[in-house]
C-alpha positions as CSV (number, residue, x, y, z in Angstrom):
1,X,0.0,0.0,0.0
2,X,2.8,2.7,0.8
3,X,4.9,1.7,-2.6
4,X,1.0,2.0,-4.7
5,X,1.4,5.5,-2.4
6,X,4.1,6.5,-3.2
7,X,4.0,6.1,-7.0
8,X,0.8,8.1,-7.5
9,X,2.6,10.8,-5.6
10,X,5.3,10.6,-7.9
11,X,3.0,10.6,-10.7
12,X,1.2,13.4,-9.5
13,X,4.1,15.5,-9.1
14,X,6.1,14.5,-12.4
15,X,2.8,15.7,-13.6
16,X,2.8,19.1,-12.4
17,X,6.0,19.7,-13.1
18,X,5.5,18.5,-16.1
19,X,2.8,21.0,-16.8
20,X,4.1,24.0,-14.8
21,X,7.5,23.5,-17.1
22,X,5.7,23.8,-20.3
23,X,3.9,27.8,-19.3
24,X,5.5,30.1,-21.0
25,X,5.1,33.8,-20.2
26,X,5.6,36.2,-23.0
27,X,6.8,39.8,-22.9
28,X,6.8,42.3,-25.5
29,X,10.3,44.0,-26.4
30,X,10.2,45.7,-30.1
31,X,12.4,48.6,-31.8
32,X,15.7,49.6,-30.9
33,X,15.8,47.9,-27.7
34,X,14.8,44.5,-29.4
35,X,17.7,45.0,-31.8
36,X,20.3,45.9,-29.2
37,X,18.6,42.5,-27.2
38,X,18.7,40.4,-30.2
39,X,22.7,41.8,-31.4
40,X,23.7,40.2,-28.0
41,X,22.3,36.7,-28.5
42,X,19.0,37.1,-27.5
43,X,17.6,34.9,-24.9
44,X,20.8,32.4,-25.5
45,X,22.9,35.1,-24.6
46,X,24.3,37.2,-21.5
47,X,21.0,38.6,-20.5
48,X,18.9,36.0,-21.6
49,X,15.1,36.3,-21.7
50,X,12.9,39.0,-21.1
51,X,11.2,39.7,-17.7
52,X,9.1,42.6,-18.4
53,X,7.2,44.5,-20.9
54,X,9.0,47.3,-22.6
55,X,8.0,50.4,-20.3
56,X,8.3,53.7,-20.9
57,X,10.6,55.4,-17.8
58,X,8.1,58.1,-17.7
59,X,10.3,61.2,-18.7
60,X,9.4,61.2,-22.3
61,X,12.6,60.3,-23.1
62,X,13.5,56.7,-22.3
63,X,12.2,53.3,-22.0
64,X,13.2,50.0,-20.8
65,X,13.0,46.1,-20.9
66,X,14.2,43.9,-18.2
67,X,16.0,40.5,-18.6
68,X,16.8,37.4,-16.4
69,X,20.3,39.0,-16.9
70,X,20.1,42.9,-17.1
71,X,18.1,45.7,-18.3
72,X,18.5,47.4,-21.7
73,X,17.7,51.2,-21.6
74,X,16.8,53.6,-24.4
75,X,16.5,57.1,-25.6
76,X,16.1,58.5,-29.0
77,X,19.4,60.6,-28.3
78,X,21.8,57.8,-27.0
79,X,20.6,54.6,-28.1
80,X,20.1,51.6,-26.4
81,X,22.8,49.7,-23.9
82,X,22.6,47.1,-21.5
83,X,23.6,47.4,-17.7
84,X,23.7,44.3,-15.5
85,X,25.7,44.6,-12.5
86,X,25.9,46.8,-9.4
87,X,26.2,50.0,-12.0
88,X,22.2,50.4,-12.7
89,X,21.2,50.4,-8.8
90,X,23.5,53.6,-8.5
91,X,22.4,54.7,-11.5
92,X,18.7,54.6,-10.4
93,X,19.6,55.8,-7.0
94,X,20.4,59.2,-8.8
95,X,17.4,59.3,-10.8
96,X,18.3,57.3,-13.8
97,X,17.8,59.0,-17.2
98,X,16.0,62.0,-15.0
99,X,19.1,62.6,-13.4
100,X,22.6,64.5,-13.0
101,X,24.1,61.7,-15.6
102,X,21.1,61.5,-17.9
103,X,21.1,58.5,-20.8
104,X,23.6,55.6,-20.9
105,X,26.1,55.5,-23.8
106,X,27.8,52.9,-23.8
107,X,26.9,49.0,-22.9
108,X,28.4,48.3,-19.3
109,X,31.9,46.8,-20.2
110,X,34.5,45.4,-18.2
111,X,37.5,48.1,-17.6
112,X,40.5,47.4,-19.3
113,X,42.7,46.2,-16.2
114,X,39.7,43.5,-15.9
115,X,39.1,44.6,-12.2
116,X,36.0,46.9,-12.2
117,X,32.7,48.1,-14.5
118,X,32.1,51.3,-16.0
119,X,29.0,52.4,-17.9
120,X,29.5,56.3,-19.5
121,X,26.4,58.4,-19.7
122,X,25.5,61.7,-21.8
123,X,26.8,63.5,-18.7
124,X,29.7,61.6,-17.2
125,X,30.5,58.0,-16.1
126,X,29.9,55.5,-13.0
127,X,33.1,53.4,-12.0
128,X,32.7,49.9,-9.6
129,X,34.7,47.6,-8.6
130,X,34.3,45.2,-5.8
131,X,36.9,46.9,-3.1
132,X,35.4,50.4,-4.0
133,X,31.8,50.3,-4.6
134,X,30.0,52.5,-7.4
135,X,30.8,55.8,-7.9
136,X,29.5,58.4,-10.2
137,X,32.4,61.2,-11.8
138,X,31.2,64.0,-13.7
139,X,31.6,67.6,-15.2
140,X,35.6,69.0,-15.1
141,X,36.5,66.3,-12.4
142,X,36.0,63.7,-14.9
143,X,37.2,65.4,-17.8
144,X,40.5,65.5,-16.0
145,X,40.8,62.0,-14.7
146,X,39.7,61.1,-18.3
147,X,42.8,62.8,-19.0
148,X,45.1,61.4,-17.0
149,X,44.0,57.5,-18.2
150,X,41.0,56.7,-16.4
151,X,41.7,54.1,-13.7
152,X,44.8,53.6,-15.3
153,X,46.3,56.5,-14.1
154,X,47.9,57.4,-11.3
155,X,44.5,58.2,-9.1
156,X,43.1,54.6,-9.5
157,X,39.6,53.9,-9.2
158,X,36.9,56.7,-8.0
159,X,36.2,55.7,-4.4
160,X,33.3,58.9,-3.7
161,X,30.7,60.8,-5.7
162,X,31.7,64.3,-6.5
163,X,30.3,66.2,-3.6
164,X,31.2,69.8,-1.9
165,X,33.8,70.6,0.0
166,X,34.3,73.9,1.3
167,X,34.5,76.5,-1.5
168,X,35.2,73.4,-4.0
169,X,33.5,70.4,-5.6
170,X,35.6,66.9,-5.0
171,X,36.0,63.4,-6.1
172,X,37.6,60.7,-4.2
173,X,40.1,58.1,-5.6
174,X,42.2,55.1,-4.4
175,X,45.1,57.5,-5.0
176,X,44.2,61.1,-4.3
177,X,41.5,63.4,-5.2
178,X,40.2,66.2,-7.7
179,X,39.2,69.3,-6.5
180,X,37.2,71.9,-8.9
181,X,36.2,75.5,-8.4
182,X,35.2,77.8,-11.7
183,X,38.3,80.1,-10.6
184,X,41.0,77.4,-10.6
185,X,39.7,74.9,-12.5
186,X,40.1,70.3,-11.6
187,X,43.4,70.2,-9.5
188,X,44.6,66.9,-8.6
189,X,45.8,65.8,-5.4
190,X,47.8,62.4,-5.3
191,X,48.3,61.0,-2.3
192,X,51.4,62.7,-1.0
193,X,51.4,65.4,-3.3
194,X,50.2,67.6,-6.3
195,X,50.6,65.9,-9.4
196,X,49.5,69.1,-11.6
């Protein structure tokens, strides 16, 4: 009697696993986002299958689709790119594409010392790596650590968000810091000394 039990119970659930296995859920994704989606493998690839309708982000500029992988963003002015890591929560905690850093413009790509993430947007770029956390650069400060290589250089990785200091605006790095006023313009700081 237990074994006959025990079978139908197994029956039963092969059954419903069986059925719940073969639901599928479809989402609509379309347009620009659907070819940036479909250019990186579509559901086969990185960010695999949709998770959402395409919504619009309710500025009247952008729009979105999420993925069991990521989140592809859109705007008629930068295109569309895909974030997937700790980059978009900072992103959306300063107001996504309503924000200081406006649109994505480029995918989020692996930096080129394969230790951190960066995403650019139409008004500056968001660094992370896992010893620093994500940090936003922007304006003068991050036209000058542009110029000095990036995280290449000799500042490293941006280890703050620009934020006011005194009479100036700042940004932290591993290695020093950048200090901007409209009179003197982005000074850098290494750690133990100037290096302008």
């Amino acid at each position: 009697m237990r074994v006959a039990t025990r079978s139908r119970i197994l029956a039963i659930a092969f059954c419903v696993c069986s059925l719940t296995a073969s639901i599928v859920v479809a989402f609509e994704v379309h347009g620009k986002i659907a070819q940036k989606w479909k250019s990186l493998g579509g559901a086969g690839g990185s960010l695999g299958s949709p998770i959402s309708d395409e919504t619009d982000i309710g500025d009247g500029r952008g729009r979105f689709s999420n993925f069991q992988g990521g989140t592809i963003f859109w705007s008629k002015e930068t295109g569309a790119h895909s974030m997937y890591g700790p980059i978009m929560p900072k992103w959306i905690a300063l107001h996504d594409g309503r924000g200081l850093l406006g649109y994505p413009t480029s995918d989020e790509s692996l930096t080129p010392d394969k230790r951190g993430h960066y995403v650019h947007f139409e008004n500056g770029s968001i660094y992370w790596t896992a010893s620093t956390g994500a940090h936003e650069v922007h304006g003068e400060i991050r036209d000058k650590w542009a110029s000095l290589h990036w995280e290449r250089g000799p500042l490293g990785y941006p280890i703050s968000d620009e934020f006011q200091s005194g009479v100036y605006r700042r940004s932290n790095f591993q290695h020093g810091f950048i200090r901007w006023t409209a009179e003197t313009g982005a000074v850098v700081t290494r750690s133990g000394g100037n290096i302008d």
